[in-house]
C-alpha positions in Angstrom: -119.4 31.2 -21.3 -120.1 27.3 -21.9 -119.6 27.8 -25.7 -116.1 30.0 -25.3 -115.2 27.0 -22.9 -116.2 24.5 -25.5 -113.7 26.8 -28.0 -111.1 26.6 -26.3 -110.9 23.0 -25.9 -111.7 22.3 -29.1 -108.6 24.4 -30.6 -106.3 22.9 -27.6 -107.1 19.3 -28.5 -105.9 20.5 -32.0 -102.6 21.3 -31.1 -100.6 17.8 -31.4 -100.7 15.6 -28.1 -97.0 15.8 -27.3 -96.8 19.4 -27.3 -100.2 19.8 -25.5 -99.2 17.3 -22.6 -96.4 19.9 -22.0 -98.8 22.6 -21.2 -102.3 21.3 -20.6 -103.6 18.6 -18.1 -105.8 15.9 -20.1 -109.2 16.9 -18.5 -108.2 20.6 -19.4 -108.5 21.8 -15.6 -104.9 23.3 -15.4 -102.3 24.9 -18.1 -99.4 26.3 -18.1 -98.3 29.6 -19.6 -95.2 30.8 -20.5 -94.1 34.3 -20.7 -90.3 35.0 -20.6 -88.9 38.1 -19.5 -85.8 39.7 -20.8 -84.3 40.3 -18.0 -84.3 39.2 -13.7 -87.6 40.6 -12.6 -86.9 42.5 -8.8 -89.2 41.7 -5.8 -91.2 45.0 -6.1 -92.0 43.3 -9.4 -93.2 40.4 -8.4 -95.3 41.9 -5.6 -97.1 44.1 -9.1 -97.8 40.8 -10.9 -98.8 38.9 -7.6 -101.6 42.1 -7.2 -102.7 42.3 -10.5 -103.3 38.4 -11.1 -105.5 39.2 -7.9 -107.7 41.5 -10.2 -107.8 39.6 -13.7 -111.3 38.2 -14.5 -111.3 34.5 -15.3 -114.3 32.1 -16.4 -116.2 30.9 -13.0 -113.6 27.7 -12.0 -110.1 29.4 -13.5 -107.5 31.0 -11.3 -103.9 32.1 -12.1 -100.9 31.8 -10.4 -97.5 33.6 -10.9 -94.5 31.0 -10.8 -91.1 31.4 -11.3 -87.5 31.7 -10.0 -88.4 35.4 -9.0 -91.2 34.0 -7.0 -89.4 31.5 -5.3 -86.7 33.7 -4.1 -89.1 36.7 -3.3 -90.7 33.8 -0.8 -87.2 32.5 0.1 -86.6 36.0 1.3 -89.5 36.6 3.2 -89.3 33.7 4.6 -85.5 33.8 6.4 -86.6 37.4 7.5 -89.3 35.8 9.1 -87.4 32.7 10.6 -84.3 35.6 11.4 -86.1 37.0 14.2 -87.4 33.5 15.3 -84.0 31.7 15.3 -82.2 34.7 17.1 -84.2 34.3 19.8 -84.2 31.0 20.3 -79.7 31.2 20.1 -80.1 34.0 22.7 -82.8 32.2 25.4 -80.4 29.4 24.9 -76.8 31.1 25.2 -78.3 33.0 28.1 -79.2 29.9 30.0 -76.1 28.1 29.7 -74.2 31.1 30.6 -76.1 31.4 33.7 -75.5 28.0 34.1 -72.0 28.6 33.7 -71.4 31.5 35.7 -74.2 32.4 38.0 -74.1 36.2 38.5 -75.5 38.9 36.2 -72.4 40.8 36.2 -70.2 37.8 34.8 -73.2 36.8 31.5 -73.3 40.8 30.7 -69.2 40.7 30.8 -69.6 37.7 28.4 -72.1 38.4 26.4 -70.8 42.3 25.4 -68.0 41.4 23.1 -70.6 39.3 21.3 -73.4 42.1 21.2 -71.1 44.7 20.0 -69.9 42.0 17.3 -73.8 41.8 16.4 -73.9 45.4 16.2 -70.7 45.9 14.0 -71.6 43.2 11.8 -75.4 44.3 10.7 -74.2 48.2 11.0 -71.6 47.5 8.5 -73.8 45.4 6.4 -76.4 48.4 6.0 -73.7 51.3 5.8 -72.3 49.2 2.5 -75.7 47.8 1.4 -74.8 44.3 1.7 -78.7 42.5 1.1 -79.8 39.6 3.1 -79.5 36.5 1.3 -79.6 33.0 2.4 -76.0 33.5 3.8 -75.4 36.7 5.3 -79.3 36.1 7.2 -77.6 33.6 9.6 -74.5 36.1 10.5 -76.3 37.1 13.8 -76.8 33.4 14.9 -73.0 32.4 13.7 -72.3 35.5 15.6 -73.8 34.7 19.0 -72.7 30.8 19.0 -68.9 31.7 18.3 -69.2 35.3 20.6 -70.3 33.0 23.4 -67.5 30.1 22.7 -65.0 32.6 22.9 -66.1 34.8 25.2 -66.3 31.4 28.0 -62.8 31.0 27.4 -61.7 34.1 28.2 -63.6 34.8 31.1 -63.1 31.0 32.7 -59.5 31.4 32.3 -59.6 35.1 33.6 -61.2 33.6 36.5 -58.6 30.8 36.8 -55.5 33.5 36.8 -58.2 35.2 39.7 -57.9 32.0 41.8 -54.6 31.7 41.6 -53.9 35.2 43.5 -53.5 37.3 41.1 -54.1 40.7 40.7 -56.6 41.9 37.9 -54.0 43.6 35.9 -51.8 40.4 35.8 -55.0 37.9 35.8 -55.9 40.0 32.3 -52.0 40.2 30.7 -52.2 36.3 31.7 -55.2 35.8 29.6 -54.8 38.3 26.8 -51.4 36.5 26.1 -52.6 32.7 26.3 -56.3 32.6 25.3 -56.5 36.0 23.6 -53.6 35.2 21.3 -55.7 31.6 20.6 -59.0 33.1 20.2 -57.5 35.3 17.8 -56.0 33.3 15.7 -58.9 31.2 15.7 -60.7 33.8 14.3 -58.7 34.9 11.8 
């Protein structure tokens, strides 16, 4: 093994120093390989390489690793799937606390909270009935969702409570605030 070492260095020092540099550290403990692929390779790809560097026999001190843009992403992806589930729950322990803050009673955060939780539910059901992926920017939607929901959904309630205190009935106290804040909320959001 010592002598194929020894080989190997000797016909890598023979390649001229500016190219080597590119791909070979001085003391000839790491090097880098190229291999270009034709086309994008998928994630089910990159998992296959990942497992079958995991099998390839090396000398005693060498180890391989599988870099490139594929890789990155593949770990990009994992990773905001990951963080989704983390950063979700962290918008709805916070949105719930203010709300309770805000209005005190069970009945009053549910009533708040539905319009946002069937905007959740719309959003990510239409997603997978079209087969629109996860990526960096569609990963956040249910975050975005929740913080704008909740804005939206305070105004509408506060001034529904407002119309409420003033002595109206519910039917009126809702035209009130369909007409004003509805109308603003929706455009807003469109």
């Amino acid at each position: 093994m010592r002598a194929e070492k020894r080989e190997i260095e000797r016909r890598i020092a023979a390649i001229p120093a500016d190219l080597r540099e590119s791909f070979v550290t001085n003391d000839y403990t790491a090097a880098l390989i190229i291999i270009k692929a034709d086309e994008e390779i998928e994630e089910k790809q990159v998992r296959e390489i990942d497992d079958a560097i995991l099998f390839v026999e090396t000398p005693g001190d060498a180890s391989f690793r599988h870099a490139s843009f594929s890789t990155l992403f593949s770990q990009m992806d994992r990773m905001m799937e990951e963080s989704q589930a983390k950063t979700t729950g962290v918008s709805l322990v916070l949105v719930f606390a203010i709300l309770f803050s805000f209005f005190r009673t069970p009945f009053r955060i549910i009533l708040a909270f539905a319009p946002v939780l069937f905007a959740i539910i719309y959003a990510l059901g239409t997603m997978g009935l079209v087969g629109i992926p996860f990526t960096p920017l569609t990963v956040m939607i249910m975050t975005i969702l929740i913080g704008l929901g909740t804005d939206y959904s305070v105004h509408f309630v506060s001034r529904y409570r407002e119309e409420r205190a003033k002595g109206f009935e519910t039917q009126a106290a809702l035209q009130t605030t369909t007409l004003t804040v509805g109308s603003a909320i929706l455009t807003a959001s469109l």
